[in-house]
N, C-alpha and C positions, 0 to 999 in steps of 0.2 A: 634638385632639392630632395633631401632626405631625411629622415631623420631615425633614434634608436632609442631603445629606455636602458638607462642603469638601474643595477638596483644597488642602493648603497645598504653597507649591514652596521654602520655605528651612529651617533648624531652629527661627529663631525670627523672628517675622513678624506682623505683626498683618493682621485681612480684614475689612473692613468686609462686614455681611451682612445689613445692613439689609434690603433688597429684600426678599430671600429669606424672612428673619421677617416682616414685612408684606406677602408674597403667604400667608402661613401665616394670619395674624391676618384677613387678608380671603375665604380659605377655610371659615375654622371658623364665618362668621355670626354673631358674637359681636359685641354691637355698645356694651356697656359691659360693665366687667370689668377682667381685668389680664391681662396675659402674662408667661409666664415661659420664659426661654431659658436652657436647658442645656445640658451635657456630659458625659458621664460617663466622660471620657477624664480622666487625673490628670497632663497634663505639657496641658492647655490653659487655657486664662481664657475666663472672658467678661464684657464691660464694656460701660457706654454713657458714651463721651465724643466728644471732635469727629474726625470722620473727616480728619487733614490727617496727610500721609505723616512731615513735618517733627516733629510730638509721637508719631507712632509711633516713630522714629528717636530720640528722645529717652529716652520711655518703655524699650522697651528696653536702653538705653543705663544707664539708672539702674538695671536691674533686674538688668546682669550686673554694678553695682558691688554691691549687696546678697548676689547668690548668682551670682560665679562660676563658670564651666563646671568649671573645675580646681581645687579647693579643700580635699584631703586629704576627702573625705567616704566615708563608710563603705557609704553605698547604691551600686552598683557602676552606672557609667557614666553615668547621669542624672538625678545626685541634684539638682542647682543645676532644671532643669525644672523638676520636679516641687515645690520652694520657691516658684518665680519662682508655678506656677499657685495656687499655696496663697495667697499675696499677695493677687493677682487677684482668684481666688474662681471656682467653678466654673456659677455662675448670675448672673442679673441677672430681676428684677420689673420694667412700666411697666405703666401704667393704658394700658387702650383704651375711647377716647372715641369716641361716633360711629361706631364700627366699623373704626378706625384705631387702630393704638397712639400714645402724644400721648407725641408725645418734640420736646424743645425745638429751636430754630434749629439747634442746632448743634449736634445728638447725632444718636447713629448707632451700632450696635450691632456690637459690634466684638469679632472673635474671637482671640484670640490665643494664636498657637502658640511652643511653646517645645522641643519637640522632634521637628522634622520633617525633611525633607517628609513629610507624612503625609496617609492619609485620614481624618477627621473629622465622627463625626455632634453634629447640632446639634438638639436636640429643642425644638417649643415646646407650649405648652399655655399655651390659651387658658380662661380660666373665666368665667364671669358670665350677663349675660343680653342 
């Protein structure tokens, strides 16, 4: 079990933290099993899809058509956050193979903030054998 802080530098942003998670899963010796990456912050996400700035820019983009920053809401100040992270999801599971987490060509473990800049821990825990 491990964990890291981000520091994110806009309100909402996505951060690829792949590295970071895969120096954690090559720490813990675990060499089959699964990993799980958390947060237990409620205006973050975390997801594994392709690291390309271009679909973060997108993503986002569809996420303030869904939940609007300014939208008569009754939770005072960052209520659309805290929606967009519920979306999300506040974990993501991958198998680690070989002592590496086995994530495909084109993933990448991606954390995304929606009410920042802020500091951010990122927990992982590793299980198996």
């Amino acid at each position: 079990m491990g964990a890291f802080d981000v520091r994110t530098t806009k309100r909402a942003c996505v951060v690829d933290i792949t590295d970071r998670v895969l120096a954690e899963v090559a720490a813990s010796g675990v060499t089959s099993g699964i990993c799980l990456i958390g947060t237990r912050h409620t205006t973050v996400g975390v997801t594994i899809n392709e690291p390309d700035s271009t679909l973060f820019h997108d993503l986002l983009r569809q996420l303030e058509k869904i939940a609007p920053r300014r939208d008569g809401y009754l939770h005072p100040d960052n209520s659309d956050s805290h929606m967009k992270a519920m979306l999300m999801g506040g974990s993501v599971a991958a198998p680690v193979v070989g002592g590496r987490l086995d994530l495909g060509t084109w993933q990448a473990v991606l954390l995304c903030e929606f009410d920042g800049p802020r500091r951010r821990t990122v927990r992982v825990d590793v299980t198996g054998g």
